[in-house]
C-alpha positions as CSV (number, residue, x, y, z in Angstrom):
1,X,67.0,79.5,89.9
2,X,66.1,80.2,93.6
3,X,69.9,79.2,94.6
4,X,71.9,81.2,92.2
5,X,69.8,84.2,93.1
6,X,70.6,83.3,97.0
7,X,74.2,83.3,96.1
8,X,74.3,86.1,93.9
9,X,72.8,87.9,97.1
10,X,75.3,86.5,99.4
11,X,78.4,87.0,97.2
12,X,77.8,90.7,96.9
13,X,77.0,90.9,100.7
14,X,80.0,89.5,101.9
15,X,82.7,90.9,99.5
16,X,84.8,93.0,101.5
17,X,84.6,97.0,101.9
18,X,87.8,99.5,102.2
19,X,88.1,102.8,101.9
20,X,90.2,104.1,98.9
21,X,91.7,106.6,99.4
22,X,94.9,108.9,97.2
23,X,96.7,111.7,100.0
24,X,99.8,113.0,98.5
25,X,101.6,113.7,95.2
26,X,102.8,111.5,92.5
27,X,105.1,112.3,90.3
28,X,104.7,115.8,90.9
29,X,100.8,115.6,91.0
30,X,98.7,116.5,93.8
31,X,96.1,114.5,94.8
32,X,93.3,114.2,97.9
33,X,90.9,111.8,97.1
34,X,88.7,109.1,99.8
35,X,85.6,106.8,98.7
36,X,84.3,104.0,99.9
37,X,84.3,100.5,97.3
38,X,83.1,97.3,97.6
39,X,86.3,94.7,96.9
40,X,86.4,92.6,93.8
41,X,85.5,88.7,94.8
42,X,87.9,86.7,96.5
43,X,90.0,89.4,97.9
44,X,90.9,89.0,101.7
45,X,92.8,92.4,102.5
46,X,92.2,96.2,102.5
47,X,95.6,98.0,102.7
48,X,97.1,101.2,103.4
49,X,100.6,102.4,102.3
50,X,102.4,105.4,103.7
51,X,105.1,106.0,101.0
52,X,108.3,108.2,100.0
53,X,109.6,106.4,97.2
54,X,111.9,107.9,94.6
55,X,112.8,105.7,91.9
56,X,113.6,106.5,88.6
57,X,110.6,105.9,86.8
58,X,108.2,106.9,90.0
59,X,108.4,109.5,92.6
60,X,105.2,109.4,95.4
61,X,104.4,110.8,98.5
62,X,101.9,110.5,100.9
63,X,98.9,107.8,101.9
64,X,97.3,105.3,100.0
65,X,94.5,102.7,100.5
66,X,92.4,100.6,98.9
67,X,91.7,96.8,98.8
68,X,95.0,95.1,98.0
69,X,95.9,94.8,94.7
70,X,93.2,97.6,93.2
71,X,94.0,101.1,91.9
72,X,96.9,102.7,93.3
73,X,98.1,100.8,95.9
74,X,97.6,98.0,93.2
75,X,100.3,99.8,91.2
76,X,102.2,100.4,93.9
77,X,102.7,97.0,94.8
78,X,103.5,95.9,91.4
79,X,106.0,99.0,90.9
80,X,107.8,97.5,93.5
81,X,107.9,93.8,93.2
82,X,111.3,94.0,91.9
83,X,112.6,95.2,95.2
84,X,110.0,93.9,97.8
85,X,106.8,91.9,98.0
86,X,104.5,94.3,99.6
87,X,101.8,91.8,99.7
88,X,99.2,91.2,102.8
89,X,100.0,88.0,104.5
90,X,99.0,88.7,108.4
91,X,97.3,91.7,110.1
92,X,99.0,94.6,111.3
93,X,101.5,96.8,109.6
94,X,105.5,96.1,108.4
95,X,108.1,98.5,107.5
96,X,110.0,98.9,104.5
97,X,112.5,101.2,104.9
98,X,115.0,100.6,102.1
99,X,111.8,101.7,100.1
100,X,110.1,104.4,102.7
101,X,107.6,101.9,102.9
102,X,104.7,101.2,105.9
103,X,102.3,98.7,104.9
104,X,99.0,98.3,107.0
105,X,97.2,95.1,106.4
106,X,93.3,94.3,107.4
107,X,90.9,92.3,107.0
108,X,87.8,93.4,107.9
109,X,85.2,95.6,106.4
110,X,86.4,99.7,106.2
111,X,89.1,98.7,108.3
112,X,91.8,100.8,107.0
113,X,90.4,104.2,107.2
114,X,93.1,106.5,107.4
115,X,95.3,107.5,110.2
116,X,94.4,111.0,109.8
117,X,91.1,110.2,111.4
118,X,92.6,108.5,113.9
119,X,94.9,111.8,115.0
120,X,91.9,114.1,114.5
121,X,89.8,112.4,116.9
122,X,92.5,112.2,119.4
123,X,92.7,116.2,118.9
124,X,89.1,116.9,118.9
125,X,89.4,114.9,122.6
126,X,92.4,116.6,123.9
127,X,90.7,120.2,122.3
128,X,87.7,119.3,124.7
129,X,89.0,118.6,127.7
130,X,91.4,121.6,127.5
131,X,88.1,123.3,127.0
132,X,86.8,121.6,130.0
133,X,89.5,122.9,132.2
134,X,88.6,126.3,131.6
C-alpha cells in the first residue's frame, strides 16, 4: 500500500508543467487567455505555435501553448496533419512556412512561456537604462 502511495506521489510530481496559453483570434474570435497546467502522464513536450493559417475550414492568428497534443495547440496539430507533422521530436523551434507555421518545442517544466515576456523584459531593461542616462 506504502509503494503505490510512493508512486502515486512521484507520478504527480514529476509530470511536466507548461503554460497554456490562447493570444489571437480564431475564426474570427478573439481570445487572450494564459494558465499554468500540469501535463497529462507520459507527455515529454510543452509547445508553442505562432500561427497565420487560412484554410478553408480554419482561419487563426496569433500564439498558442500548451503541452503538446492538449487543448488548442492539440487541435492545431491535428488540423494540420494532412499537410505537415507539427509534432515535437528535438528541442528548439522549426518553421513551417507553406502553413505560417513556427513551432517551439521544450522539454522542461514552464518552459515555453511566451515570447511576449521575453520582449517585455528586454524593454523594461532598455526603458531603465535610458532612464539611467538621464
Amino acid at each position: 500500500m506504502i509503494a503505490l502511495l510512493l508512486y502515486v506521489v512521484a507520478s504527480v510530481s514529476y509530470a511536466l508543467k507548461c503554460k497554456d496559453f490562447i493570444i489571437g483570434t480564431n475564426n474570427g474570435s478573439v481570445f487572450n487567455f494564459e494558465n499554468t497546467l500540469r501535463c497529462p502522464t507520459n507527455t515529454t513536450w510543452c509547445m508553442n505555435l505562432n500561427v497565420d493559417l487560412h484554410l478553408p475550414q480554419q482561419s487563426v492568428d496569433g500564439s498558442f501553448g500548451n503541452c503538446e497534443n492538449n487543448g488548442f495547440v492539440g487541435a492545431l496539430v491535428n488540423l494540420t496533419k494532412p499537410y505537415t507533422d507539427l509534432s515535437c521530436k528535438v528541442v528548439g523551434c522549426d518553421n513551417f512556412t507553406a502553413l505560417n507555421i513556427t513551432r517551439c518545442c521544450c522539454n522542461t517544466d514552464l518552459c515555453n512561456i511566451a515570447d511576449r515576456i521575453s520582449v517585455l523584459l528586454l524593454l523594461l531593461i532598455l526603458m531603465t537604462n535610458i532612464m539611467l542616462l538621464f
